[in-house]
VEXNULO-635973 format. One line per 4 residues: their letters; for each residue x, y, z of C-alpha. Coordinates in Angstrom, 2 decimals. Example, Ala and Ser with C-alpha at 12.3 -4.5 7.8 and 13.67 -1.06 7.14 Angstrom:
BEGIN
AS = 12.30 -4.50 7.80  13.67 -1.06 7.14 .
This chain:
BEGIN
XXXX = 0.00 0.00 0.00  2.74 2.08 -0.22  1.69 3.37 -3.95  -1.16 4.17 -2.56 .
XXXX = 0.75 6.67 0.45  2.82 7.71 -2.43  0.10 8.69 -4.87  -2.14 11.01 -2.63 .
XXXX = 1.43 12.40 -0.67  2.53 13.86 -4.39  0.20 16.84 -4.12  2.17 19.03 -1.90 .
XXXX = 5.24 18.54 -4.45  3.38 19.14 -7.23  1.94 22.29 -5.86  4.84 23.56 -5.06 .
XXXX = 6.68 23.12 -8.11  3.72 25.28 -9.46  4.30 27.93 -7.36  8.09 27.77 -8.01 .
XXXX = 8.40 27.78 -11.89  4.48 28.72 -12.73  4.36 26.07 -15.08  1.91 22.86 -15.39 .
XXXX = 4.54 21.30 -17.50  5.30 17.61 -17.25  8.88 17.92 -16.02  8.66 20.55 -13.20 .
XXXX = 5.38 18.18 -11.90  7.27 14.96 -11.86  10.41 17.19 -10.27  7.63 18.10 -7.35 .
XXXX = 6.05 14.63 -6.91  9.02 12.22 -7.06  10.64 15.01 -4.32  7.29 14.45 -2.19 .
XXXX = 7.12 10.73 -3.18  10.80 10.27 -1.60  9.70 12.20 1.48  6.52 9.85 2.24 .
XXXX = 8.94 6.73 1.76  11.45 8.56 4.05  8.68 9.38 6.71  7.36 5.47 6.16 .
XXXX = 11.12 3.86 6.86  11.89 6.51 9.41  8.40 5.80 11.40  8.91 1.79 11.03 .
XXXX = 12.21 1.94 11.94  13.58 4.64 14.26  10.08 4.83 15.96  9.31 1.23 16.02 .
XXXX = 5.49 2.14 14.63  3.40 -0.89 12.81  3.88 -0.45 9.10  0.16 0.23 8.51 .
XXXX = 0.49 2.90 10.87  3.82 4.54 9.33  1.85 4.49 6.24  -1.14 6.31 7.55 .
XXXX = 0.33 9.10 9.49  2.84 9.88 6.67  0.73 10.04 3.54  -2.50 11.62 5.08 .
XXXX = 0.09 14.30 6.77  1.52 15.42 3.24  -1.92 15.04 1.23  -3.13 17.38 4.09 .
XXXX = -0.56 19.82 3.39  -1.30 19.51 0.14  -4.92 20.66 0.24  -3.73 23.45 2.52 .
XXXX = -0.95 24.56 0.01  -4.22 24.66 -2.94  -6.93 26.26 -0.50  -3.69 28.80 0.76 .
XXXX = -3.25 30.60 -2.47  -6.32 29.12 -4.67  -6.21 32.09 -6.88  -2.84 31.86 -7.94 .
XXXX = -2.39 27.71 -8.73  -4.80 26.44 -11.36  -5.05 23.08 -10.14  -7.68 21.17 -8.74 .
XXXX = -7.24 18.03 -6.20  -8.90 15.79 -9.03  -7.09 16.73 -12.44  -3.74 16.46 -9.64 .
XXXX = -4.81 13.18 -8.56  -6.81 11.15 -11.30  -5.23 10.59 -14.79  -6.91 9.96 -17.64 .
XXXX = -5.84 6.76 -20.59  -7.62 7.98 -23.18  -6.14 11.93 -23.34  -2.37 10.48 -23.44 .
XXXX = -2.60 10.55 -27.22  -3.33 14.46 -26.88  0.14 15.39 -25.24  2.79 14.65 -27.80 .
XXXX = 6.13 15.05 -27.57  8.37 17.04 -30.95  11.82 17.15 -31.92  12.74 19.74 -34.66 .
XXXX = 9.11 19.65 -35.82  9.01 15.45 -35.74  6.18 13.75 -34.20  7.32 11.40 -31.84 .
XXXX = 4.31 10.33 -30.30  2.79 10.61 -26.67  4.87 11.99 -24.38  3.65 9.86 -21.69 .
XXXX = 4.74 6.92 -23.40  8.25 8.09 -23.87  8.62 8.49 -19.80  6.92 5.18 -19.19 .
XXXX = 8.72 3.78 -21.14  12.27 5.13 -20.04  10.60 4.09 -16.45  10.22 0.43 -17.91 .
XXXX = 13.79 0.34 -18.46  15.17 2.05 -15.75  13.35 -0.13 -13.09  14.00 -3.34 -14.98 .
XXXX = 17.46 -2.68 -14.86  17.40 -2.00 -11.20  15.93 -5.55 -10.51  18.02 -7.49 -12.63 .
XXXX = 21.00 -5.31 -11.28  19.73 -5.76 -7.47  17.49 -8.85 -8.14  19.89 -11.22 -4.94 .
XXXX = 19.82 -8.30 -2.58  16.53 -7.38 -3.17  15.38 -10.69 -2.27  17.27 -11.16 0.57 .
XXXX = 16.84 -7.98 2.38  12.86 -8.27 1.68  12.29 -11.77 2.88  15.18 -12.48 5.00 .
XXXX = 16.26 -9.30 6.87  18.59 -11.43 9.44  20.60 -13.88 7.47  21.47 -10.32 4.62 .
XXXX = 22.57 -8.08 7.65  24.97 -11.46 8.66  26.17 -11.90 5.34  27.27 -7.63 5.50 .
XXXX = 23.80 -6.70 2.75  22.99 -2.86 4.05  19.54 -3.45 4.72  18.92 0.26 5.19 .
XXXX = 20.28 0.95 1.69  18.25 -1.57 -0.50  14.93 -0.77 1.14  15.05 2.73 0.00 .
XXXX = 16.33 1.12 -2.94  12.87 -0.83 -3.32  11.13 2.63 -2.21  12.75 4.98 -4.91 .
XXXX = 11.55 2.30 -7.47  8.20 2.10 -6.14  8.27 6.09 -5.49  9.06 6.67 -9.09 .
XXXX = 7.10 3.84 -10.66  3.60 6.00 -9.19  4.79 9.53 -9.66  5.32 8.99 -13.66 .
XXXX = 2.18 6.22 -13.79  -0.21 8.28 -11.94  -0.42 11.43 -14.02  -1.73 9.38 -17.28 .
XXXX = -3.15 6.00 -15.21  -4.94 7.48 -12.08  -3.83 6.70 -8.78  -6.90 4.25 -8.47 .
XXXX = -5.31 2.20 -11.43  -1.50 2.83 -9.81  -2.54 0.88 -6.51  -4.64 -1.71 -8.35 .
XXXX = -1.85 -2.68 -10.90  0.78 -2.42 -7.86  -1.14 -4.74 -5.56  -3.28 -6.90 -7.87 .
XXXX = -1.17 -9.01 -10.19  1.54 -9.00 -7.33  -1.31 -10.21 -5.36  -2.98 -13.05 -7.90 .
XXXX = 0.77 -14.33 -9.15  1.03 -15.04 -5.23  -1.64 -17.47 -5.34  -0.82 -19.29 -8.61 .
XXXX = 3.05 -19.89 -7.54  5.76 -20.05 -4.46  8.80 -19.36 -6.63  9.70 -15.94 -6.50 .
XXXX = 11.46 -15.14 -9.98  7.92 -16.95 -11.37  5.95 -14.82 -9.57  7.38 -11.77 -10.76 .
XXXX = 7.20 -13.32 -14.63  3.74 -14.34 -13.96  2.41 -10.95 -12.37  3.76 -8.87 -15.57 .
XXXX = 2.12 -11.35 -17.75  -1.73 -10.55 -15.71  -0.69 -7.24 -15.69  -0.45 -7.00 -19.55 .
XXXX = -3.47 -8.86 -20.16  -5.47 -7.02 -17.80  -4.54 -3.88 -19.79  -5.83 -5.34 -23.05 .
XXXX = -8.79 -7.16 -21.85  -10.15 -3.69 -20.05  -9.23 -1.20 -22.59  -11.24 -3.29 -25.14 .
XXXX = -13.78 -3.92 -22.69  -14.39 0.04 -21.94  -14.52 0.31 -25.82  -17.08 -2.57 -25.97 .
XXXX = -19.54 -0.58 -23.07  -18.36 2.82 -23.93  -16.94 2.95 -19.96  -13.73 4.43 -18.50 .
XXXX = -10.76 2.00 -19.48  -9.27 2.57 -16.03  -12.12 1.51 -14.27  -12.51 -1.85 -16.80 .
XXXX = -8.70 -2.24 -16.12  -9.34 -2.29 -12.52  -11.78 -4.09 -12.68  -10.43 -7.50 -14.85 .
XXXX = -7.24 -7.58 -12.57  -10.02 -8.14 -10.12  -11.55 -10.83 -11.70  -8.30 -12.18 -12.35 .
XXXX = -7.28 -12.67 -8.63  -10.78 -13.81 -8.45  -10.28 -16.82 -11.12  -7.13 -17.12 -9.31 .
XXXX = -8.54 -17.71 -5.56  -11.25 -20.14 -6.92  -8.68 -22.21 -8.81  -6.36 -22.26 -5.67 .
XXXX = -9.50 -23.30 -3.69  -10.64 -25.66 -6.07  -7.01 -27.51 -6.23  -6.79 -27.49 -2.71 .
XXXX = -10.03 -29.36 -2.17  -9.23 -31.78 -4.34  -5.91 -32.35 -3.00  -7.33 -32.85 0.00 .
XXXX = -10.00 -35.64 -1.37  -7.36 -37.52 -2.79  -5.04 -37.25 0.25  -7.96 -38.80 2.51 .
XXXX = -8.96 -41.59 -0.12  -5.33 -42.24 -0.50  -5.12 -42.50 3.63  -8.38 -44.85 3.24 .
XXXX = -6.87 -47.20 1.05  -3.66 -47.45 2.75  -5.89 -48.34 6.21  -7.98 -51.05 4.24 .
């Protein structure tokens, strides 16, 4: 749930960087957010660790303490930023093919897809660069901190990729569909497998379809493609928790006729 902290907590950032350079350009708002997205994941680490708070509660108090600032920074000088909590907060799909990006008069596309996709790189890099320590220091904290890992180091690590993973997602996705494609394929690859590296492989791969099933879905009814999005990676861990309960069951059945058998 820390996309989700991260998303709302961006507002005071991007305000600011309004106020600074008077711009609603694309570079001076991701600037603002990913400086407020690394300040919610430094509150979050610094709450968890130094003041020994749950992480649910870390989580809480950091991101509602920055989105509250945020509101206060928009109602403080209302007249002078035009934004509005929604159009800061909630993306829009289908207007990414409106903002393209030029280069000595070429068209080079959506601009949005050029950053996402410079994102795509950049954090798949990081894993395969970090993939060992990333593991260890996120499932074993004990046996990397014997071994000399700095634990301290690779979870901020893991933060600044989450951090900037929602700060460039969320102004053409929504936050809704930032916390529902951070948690929901993570979330149904966990039920189909135990081996890490295939879980990762395996949540892309729902994440991917997801995106194709709901944007031709929200064409089919004429809805809002982050909403249909959302709402197939549902279904998906949905499929996914009925097949896992269906296997188990009969696992079971055949463990108890197999244990009948072997008492006859």
């Amino acid at each position: 749930m820390i996309g989700d902290a991260i998303s709302h907590a961006v507002l005071p950032g991007i305000v600011i960087a309004y106020l600074l350079t008077g711009s609603r350009a694309s570079i001076p708002m991701l600037v603002g957010a990913a400086a407020s997205g690394m300040l919610v994941t430094y509150f979050i680490q610094f709450f968890n660790k130094k003041v020994k708070l749950q992480q649910d509660a870390s989580i809480g108090i950091s991101y509602t303490f920055l989105f509250a600032v945020g509101i206060i920074l928009i109602s403080l000088f209302s007249n002078d930023v035009d934004l509005d909590q929604e159009c800061v907060l909630y993306g829009e799909i289908a207007y990414v093919p409106l903002d393209i990006m030029t280069w000595n008069g070429m068209n080079l596309g959506p601009r949005q897809v050029w950053i996402l996709s410079a994102t795509l790189i950049l954090i798949l890099l990081s894993v395969y660069l970090g993939y060992r320590k990333l593991v260890l220091t996120t499932f074993d904290e004990a046996f990397a901190a014997a071994i000399g890992i700095n634990i301290t180091f690779w979870q901020y690590y893991l933060m600044a990729g989450v951090s900037l993973t929602t700060v460039v997602s969320f102004e053409s996705v929504g936050a809704v569909l930032v916390i529902a494609f951070i948690v929901g394929p993570a979330a149904t690859a966990f039920l189909l497998t135990r081996k890490f590296a295939n879980m990762l492989k395996l949540a892309v791969a729902l994440g991917i379809l997801a995106s194709i099933l709901g944007y031709y879905v929200a064409s089919w009814l004429h809805g809002s493609i982050a909403g249909a999005i959302t709402t197939v990676i549902g279904l998906e861990f949905t499929a996914a928790f009925i097949y896992t309960r269906l296997l188990h069951i009969i696992r079971r059945n055949k463990s108890l006729e197999n244990k009948t058998l072997t008492q006859v």
